[in-house]
KOLDRENVO-966079 format. One record per residue: residue in one letter; x, y, z of N, C-alpha, C, O in turn. Coordinates in steps of 0.2 Angstrom, whole numbers, padded with zeros to 4 digits, always signed. Layout:
// residues N
AXYZXYZXYZXYZ
...
//
This chain:
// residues 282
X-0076+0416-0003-0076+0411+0002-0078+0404-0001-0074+0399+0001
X-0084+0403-0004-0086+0395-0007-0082+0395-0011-0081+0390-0015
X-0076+0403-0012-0072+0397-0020-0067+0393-0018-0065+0387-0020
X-0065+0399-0010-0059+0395-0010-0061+0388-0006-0056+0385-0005
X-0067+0386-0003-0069+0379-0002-0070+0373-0008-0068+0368-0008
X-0074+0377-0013-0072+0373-0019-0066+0372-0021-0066+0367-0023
X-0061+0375-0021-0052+0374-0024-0052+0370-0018-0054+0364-0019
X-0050+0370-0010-0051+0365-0007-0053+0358-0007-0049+0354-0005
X-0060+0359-0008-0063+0350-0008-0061+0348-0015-0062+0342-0017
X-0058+0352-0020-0055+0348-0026-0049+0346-0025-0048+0340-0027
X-0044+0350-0021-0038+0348-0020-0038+0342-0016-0035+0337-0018
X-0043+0342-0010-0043+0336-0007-0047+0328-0009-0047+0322-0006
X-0050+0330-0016-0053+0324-0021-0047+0322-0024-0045+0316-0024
X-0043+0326-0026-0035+0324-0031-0032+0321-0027-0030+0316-0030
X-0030+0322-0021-0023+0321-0018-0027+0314-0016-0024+0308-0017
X-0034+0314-0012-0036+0306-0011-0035+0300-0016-0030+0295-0016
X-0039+0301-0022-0037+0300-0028-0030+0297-0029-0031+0291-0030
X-0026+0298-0030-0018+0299-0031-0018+0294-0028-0018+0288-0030
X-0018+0297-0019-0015+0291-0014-0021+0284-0015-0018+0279-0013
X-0026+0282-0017-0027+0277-0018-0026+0273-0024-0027+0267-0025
X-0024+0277-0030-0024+0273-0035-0015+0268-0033-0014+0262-0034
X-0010+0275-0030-0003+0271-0027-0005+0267-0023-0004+0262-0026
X-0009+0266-0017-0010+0260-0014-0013+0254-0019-0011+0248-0018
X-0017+0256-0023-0019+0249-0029-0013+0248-0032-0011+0242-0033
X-0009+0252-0034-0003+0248-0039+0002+0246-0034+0005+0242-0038
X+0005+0247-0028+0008+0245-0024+0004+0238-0021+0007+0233-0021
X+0000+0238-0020-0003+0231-0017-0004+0227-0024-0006+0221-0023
X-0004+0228-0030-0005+0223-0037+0002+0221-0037+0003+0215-0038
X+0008+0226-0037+0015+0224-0036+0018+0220-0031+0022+0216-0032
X+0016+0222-0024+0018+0215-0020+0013+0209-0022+0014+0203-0020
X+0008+0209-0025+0003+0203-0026+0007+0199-0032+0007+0192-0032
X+0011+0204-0036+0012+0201-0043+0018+0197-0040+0019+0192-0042
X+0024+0200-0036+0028+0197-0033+0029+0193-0029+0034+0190-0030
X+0023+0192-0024+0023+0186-0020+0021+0177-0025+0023+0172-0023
X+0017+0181-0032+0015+0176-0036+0023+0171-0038+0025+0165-0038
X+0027+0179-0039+0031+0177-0043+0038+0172-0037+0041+0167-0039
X+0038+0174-0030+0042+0171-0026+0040+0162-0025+0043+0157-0025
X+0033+0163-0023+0029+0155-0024+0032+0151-0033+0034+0146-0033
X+0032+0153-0035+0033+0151-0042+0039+0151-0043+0041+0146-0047
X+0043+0154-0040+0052+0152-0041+0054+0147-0035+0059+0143-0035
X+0050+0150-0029+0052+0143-0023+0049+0136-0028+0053+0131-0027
X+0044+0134-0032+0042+0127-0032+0046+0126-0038+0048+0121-0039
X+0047+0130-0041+0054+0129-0048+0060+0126-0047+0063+0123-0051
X+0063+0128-0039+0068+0126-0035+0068+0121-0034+0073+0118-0034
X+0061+0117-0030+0060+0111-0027+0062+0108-0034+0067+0105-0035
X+0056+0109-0039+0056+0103-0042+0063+0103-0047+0066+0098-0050
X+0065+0109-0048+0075+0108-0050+0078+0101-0045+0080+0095-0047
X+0078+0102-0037+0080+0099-0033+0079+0091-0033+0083+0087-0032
X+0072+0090-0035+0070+0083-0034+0075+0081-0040+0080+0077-0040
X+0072+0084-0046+0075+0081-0051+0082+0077-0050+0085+0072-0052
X+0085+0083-0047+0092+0081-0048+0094+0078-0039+0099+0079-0035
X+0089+0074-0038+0091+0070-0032+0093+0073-0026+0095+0069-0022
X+0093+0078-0025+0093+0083-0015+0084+0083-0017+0081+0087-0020
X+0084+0077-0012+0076+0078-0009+0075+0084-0004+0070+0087-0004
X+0080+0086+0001+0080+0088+0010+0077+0094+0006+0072+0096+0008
X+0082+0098+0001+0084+0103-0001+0074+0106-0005+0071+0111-0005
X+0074+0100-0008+0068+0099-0014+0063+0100-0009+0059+0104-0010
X+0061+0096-0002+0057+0098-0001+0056+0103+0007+0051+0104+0010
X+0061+0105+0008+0062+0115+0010+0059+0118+0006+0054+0120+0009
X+0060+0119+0000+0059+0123-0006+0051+0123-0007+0048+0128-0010
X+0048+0117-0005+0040+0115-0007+0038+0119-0002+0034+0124-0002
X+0041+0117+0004+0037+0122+0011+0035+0127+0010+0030+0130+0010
X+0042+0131+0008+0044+0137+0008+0039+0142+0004+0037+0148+0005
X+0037+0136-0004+0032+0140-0008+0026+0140-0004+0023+0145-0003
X+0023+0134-0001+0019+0134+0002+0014+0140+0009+0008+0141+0011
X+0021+0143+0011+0020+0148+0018+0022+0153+0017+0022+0157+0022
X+0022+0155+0010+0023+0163+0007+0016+0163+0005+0012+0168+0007
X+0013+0158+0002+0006+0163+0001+0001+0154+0003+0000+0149-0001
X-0001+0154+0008-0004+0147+0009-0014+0148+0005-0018+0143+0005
X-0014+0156+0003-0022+0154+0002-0022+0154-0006-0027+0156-0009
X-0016+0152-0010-0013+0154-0016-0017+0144-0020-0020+0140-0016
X-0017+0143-0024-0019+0137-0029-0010+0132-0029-0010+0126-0028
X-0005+0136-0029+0000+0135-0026+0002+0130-0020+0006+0125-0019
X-0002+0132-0016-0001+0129-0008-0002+0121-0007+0003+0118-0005
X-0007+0116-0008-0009+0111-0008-0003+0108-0015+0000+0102-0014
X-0003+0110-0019+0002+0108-0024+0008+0107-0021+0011+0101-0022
X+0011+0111-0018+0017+0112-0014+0019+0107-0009+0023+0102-0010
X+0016+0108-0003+0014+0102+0001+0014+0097-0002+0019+0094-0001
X+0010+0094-0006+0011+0086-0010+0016+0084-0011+0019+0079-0008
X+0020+0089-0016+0028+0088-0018+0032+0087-0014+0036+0083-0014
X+0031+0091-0009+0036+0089-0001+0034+0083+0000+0038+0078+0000
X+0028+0081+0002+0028+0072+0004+0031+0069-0002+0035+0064-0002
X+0027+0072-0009+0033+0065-0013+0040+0065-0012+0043+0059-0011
X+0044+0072-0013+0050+0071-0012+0055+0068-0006+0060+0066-0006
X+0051+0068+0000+0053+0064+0003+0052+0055+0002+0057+0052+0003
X+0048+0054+0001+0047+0046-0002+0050+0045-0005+0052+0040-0005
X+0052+0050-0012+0056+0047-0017+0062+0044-0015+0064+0039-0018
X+0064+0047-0011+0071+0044-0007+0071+0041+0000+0076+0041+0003
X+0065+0039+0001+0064+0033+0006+0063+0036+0012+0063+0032+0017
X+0062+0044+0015+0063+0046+0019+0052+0044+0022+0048+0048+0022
X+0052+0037+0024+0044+0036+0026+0042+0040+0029+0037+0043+0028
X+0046+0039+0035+0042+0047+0043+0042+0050+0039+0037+0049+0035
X+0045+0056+0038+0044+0061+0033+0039+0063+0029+0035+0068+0030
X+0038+0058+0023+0033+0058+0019+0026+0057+0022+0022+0061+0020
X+0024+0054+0027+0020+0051+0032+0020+0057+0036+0014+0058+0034
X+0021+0060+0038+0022+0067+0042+0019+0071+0039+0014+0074+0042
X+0020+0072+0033+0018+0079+0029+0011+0077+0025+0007+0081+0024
X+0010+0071+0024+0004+0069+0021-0003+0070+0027-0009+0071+0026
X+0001+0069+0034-0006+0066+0036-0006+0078+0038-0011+0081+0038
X-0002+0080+0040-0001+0088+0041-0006+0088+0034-0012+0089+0036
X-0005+0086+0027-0007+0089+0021-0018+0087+0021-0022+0091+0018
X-0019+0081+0024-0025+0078+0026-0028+0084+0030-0033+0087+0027
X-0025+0088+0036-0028+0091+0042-0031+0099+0039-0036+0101+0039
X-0025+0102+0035-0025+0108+0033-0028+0109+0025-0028+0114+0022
X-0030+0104+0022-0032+0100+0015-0038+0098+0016-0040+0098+0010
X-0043+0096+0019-0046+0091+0019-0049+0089+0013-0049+0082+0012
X-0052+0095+0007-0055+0094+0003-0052+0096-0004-0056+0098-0009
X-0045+0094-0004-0042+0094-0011-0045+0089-0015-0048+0084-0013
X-0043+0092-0023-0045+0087-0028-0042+0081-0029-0044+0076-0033
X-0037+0081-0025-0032+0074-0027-0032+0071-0020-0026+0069-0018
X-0037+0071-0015-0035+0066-0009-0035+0060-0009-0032+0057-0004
X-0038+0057-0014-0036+0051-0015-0029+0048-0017-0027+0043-0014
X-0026+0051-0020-0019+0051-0021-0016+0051-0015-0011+0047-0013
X-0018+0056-0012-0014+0056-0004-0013+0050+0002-0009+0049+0006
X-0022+0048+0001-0021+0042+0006-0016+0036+0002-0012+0033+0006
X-0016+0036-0005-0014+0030-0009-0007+0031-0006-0005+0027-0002
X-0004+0036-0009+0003+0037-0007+0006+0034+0002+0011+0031+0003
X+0000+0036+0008+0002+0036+0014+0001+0028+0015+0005+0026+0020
X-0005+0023+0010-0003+0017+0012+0006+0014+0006+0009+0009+0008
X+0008+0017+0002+0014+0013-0003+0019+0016+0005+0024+0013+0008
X+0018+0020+0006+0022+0024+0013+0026+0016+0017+0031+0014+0018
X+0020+0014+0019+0018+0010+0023+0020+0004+0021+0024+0001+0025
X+0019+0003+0016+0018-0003+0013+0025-0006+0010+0027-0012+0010
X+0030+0000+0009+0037-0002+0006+0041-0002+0014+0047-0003+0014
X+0039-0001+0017+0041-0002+0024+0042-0009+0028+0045-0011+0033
X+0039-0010+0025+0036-0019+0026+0042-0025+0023+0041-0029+0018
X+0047-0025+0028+0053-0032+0026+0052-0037+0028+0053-0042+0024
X+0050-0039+0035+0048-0044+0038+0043-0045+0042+0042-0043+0048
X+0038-0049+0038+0032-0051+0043+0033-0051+0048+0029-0047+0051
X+0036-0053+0051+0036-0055+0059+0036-0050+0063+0032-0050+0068
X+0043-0044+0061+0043-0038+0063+0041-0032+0062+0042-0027+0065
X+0036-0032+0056+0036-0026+0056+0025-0027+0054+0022-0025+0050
X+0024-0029+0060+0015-0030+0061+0014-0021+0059+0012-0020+0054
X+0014-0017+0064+0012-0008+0064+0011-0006+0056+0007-0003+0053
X+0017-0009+0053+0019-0004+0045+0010-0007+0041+0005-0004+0039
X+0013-0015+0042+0007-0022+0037+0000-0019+0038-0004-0018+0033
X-0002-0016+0046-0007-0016+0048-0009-0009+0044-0014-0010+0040
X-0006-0004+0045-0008+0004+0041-0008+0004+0034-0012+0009+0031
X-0003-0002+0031-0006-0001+0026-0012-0004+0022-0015-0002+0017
X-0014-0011+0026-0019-0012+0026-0026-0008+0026-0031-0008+0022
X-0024-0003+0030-0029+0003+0033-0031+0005+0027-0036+0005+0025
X-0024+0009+0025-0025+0014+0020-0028+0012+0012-0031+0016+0009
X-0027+0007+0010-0028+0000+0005-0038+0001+0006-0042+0004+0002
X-0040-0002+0010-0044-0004+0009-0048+0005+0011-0052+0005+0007
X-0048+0008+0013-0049+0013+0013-0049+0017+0004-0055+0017+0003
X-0047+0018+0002-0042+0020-0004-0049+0016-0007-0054+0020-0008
X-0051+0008-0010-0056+0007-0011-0063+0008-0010-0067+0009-0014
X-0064+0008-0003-0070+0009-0002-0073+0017-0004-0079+0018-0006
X-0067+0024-0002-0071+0027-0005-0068+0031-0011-0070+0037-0012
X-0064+0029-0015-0062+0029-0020-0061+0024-0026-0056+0025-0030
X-0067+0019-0026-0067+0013-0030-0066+0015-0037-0064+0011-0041
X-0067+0023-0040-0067+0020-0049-0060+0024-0050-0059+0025-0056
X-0056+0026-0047-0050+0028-0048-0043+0024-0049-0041+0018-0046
X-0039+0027-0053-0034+0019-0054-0030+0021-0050-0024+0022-0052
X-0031+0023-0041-0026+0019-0035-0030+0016-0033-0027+0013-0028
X-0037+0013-0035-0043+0008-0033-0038+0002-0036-0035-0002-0032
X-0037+0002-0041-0035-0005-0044-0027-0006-0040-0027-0010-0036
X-0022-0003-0041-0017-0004-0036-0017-0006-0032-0016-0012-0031
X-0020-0002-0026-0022-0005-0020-0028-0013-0018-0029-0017-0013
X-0029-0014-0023-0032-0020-0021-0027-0027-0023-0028-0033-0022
X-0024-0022-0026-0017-0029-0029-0012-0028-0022-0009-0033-0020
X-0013-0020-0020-0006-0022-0016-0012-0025-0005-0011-0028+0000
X-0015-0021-0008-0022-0028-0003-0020-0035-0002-0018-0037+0004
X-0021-0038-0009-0018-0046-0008-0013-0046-0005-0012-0048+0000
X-0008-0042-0008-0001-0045-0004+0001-0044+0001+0005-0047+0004
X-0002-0038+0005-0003-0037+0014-0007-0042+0015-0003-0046+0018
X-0014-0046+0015-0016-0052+0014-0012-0059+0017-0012-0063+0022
X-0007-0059+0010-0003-0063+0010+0001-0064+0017+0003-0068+0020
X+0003-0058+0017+0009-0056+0023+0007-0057+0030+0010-0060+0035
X+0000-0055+0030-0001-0058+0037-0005-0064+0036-0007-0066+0041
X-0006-0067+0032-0007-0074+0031-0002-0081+0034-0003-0086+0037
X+0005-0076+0030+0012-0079+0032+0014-0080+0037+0016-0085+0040
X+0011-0073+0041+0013-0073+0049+0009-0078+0053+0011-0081+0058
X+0002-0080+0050-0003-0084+0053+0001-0091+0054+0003-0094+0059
X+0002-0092+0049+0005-0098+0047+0011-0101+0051+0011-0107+0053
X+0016-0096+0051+0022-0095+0054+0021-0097+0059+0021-0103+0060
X+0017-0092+0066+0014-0093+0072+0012-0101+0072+0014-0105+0076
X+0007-0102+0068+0004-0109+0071+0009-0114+0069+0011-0117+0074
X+0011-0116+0063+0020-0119+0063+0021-0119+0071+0017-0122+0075
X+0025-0116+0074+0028-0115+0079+0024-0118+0084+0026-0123+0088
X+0016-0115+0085+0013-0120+0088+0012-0127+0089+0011-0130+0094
X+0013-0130+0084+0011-0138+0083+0017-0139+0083+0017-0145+0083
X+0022-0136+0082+0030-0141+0085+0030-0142+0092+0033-0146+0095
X+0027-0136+0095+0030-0136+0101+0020-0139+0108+0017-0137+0113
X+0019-0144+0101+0012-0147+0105+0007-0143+0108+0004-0146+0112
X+0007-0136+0105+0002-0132+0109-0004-0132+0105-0005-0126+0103
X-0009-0137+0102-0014-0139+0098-0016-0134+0098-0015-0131+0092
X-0022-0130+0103-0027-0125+0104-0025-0117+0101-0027-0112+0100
X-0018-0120+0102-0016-0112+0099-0015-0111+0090-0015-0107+0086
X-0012-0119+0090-0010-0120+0084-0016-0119+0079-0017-0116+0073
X-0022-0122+0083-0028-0123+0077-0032-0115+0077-0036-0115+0072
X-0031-0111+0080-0033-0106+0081-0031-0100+0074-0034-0096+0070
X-0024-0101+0075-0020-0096+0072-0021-0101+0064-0024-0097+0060
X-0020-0107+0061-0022-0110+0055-0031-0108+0055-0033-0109+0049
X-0036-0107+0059-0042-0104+0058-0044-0098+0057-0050-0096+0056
X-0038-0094+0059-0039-0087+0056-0036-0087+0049-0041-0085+0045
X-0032-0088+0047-0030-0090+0038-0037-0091+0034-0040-0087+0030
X-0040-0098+0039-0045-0101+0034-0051-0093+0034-0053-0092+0028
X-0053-0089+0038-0058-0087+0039-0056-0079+0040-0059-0076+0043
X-0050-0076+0038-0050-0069+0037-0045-0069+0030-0045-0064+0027
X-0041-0074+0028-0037-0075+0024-0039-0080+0018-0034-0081+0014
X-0043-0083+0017-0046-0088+0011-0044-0088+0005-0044-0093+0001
X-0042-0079+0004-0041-0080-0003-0034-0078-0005-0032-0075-0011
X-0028-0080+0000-0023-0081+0000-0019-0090-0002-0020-0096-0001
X-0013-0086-0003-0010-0093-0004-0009-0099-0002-0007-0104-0004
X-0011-0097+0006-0008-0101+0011-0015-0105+0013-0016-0107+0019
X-0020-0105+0009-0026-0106+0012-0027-0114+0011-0031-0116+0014
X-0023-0118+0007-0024-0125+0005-0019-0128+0012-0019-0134+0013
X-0014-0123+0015-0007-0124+0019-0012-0127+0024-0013-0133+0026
X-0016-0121+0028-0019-0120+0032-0024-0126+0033-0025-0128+0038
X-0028-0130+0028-0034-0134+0029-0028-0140+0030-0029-0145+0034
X-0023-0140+0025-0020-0147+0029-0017-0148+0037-0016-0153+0040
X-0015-0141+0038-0012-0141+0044-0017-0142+0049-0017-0146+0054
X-0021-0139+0048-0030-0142+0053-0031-0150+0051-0032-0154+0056
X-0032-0151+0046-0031-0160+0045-0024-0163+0049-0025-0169+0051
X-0019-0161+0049-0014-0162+0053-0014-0161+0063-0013-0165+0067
X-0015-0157+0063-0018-0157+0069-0021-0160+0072-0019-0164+0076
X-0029-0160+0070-0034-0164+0071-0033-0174+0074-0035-0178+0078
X-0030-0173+0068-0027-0182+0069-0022-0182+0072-0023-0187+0076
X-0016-0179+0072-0013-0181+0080-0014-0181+0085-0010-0183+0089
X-0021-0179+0086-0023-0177+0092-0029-0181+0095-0031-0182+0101
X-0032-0186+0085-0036-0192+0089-0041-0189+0086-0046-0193+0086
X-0042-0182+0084-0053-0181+0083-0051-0183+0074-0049-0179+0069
X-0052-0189+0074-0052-0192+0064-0057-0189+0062-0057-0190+0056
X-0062-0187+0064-0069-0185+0061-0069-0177+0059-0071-0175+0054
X-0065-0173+0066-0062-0166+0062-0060-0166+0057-0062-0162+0052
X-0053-0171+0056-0049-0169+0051-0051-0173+0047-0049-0171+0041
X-0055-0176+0047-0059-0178+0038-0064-0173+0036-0066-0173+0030
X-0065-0169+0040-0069-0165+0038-0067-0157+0035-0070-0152+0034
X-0060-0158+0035-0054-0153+0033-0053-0157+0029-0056-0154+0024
X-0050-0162+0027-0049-0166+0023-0050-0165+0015-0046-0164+0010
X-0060-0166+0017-0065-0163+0011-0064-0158+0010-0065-0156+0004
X-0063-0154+0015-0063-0145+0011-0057-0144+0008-0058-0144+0002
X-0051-0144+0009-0048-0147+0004-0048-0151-0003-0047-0149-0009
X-0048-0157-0001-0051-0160-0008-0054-0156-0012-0051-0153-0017
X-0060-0155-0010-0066-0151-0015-0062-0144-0019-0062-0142-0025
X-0058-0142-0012-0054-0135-0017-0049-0134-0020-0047-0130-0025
X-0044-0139-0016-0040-0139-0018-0036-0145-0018-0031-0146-0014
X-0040-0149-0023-0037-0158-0024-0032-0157-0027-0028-0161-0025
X-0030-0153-0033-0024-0157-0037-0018-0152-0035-0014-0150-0039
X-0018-0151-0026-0011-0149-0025-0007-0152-0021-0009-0158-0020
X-0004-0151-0020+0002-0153-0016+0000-0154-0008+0002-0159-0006
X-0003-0149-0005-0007-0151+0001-0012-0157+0002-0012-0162+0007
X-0015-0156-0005-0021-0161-0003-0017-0169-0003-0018-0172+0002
X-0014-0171-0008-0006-0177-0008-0006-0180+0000-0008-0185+0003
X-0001-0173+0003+0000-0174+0009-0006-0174+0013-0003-0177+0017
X-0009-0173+0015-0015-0176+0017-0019-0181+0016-0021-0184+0022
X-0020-0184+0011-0021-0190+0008-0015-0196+0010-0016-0202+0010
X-0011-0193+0012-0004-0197+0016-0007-0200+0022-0009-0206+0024
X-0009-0194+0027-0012-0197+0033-0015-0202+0035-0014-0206+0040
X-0020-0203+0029-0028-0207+0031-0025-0212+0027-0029-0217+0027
X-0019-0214+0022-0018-0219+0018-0009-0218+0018-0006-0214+0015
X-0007-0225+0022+0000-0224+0024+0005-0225+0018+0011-0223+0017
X+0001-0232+0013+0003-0233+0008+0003-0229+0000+0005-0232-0005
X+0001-0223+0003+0000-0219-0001+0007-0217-0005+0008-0216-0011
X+0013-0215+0001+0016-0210-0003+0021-0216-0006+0025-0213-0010
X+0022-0224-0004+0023-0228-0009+0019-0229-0016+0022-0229-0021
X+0014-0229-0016+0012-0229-0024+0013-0224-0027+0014-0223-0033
X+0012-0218-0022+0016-0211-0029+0022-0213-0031+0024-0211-0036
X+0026-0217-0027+0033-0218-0030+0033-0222-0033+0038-0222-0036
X+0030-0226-0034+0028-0233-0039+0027-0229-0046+0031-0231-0050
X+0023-0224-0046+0020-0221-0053+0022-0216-0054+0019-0213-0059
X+0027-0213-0050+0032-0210-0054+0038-0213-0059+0041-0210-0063
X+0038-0217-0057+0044-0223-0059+0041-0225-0067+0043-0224-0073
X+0035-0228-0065+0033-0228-0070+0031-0224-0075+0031-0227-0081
X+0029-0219-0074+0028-0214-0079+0034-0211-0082+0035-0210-0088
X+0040-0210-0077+0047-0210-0081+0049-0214-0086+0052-0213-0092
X+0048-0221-0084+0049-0228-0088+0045-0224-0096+0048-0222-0100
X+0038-0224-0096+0036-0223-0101+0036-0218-0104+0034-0217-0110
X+0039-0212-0100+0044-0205-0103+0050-0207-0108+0051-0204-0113
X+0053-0210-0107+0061-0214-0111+0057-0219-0118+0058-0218-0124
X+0052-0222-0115+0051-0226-0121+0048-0221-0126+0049-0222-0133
X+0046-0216-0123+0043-0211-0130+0047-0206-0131+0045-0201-0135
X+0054-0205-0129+0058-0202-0131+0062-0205-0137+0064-0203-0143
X+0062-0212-0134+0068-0215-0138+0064-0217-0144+0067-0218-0150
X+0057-0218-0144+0055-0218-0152+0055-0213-0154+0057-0213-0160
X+0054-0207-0152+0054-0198-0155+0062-0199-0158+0062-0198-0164
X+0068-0200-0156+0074-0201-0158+0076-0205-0163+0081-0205-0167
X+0071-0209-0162+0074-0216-0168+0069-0211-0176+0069-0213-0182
X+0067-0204-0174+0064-0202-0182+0070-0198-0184+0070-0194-0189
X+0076-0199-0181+0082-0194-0183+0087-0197-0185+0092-0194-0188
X+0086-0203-0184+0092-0208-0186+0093-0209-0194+0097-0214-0195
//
């Protein structure tokens, strides 16, 4: 009787035995297969990008992505998909999958890239100041963001270049708007929008624009004491421009006579030094 329970509990050790080592090498062979499907869906995408079918290329990123999402694979994948849509201008898109990539990502090694990316999203969207404020604004966001908490990284340096030039662009629009104002005699609105330039945009191009059009203002409207004192800040920063001239016009009517006086003159003395330089070839 104990033998045939020992043949028993032996048979019943073997046969356990058996069935668990098949389930380890069956679950190593779908593990080694699933590896290998992620790995041929993002071989597909990136075939696709290459060859220019983004829709196609970033299917293919998903795809690897939602066969094994807790794979080293998944967060790689997803990216691809936002870049492959951007490659080809597809911005919602790219924008879609990025900020999807933010929520389910939070703490990838490359998030700075990602916000980098969602502000150029943003940023190459941008055709017309006028119309397109939402695009200028986000990417602003994302710019100055990208710096603050990613300052030693080279999207730091980019984004502060492409900073300036969203900068510039609603500078332009400042500009634009108060223009319009002071054609159409609405001072308070006019000085307003030329004093946001001065005081959020300074280190923009239009910032010498702006302190004459505040000197310009001021004096059509009779406070001579304002606009000399815009005048000087001008001068002080920006005297040897083309603003400052015009300005200088205002308070001195005979002014843009002797510029033309002494351009004439300096042409005169341009020819006289010309025609001796010539007379060494004779």
């Amino acid at each position: 009787m104990l033998y045939i329970r020992a043949s028993f509990l032996l048979l019943f050790l073997l046969l356990f035995m058996s069935c668990s080592k098949n389930d380890i090498k069956d679950s190593a062979i779908k593990e080694k297969s699933l590896d290998l499907q992620v790995l041929e869906a993002y071989n597909d995408g990136k075939d696709a990008l290459e060859g220019g079918d983004v829709l196609y290329a970033a299917k293919k990123f998903n795809e690897a992505e939602t066969l094994f999402p807790q794979s080293d694979w998944a967060p790689k994948s997803a990216l691809m998909a936002a870049y492959a849509y951007y490659s080809q201008d597809y911005y919602y898109d790219a924008i879609a999958e990025l900020q999807r990539f933010l929520k389910v990502y939070p703490k990838y090694k490359d998030t700075a890239y990602v916000h980098y990316l969602m502000g150029i999203c943003y940023f190459e969207q941008i055709v017309d100041e006028k119309k397109d404020l939402q695009s200028i604004k986000e990417a602003k966001k994302k710019f100055v963001f990208v710096l603050k908490e990613y300052p030693n990284t080279e999207y730091a340096i980019d984004s502060e270049f492409k900073l300036s030039l969203v900068n510039d662009i609603l500078a332009s629009k400042e500009m634009y708007v108060g223009r319009y104002y002071f054609n159409k005699k609405k001072w308070v609105s006019a000085i307003n929008r030329f004093r946001t330039v001065i005081d959020d945009y300074d280190t923009t191009i239009y910032t010498a624009e702006a302190l004459h059009r505040l000197v310009e203002v001021h004096y059509t409207i009779g406070l001579i004491e304002e606009a000399e004192k815009y005048a000087q800040l001008l001068g002080y920063n920006y005297g040897s421009s083309e603003w400052y001239q015009n300005t200088y016009s205002l308070f001195d009517k005979n002014y843009k006579i002797k510029k033309k006086d002494r351009f004439k003159d300096i042409k005169k003395e341009n020819k006289k030094i010309l025609k001796k330089f010539k007379s060494l070839f004779e």
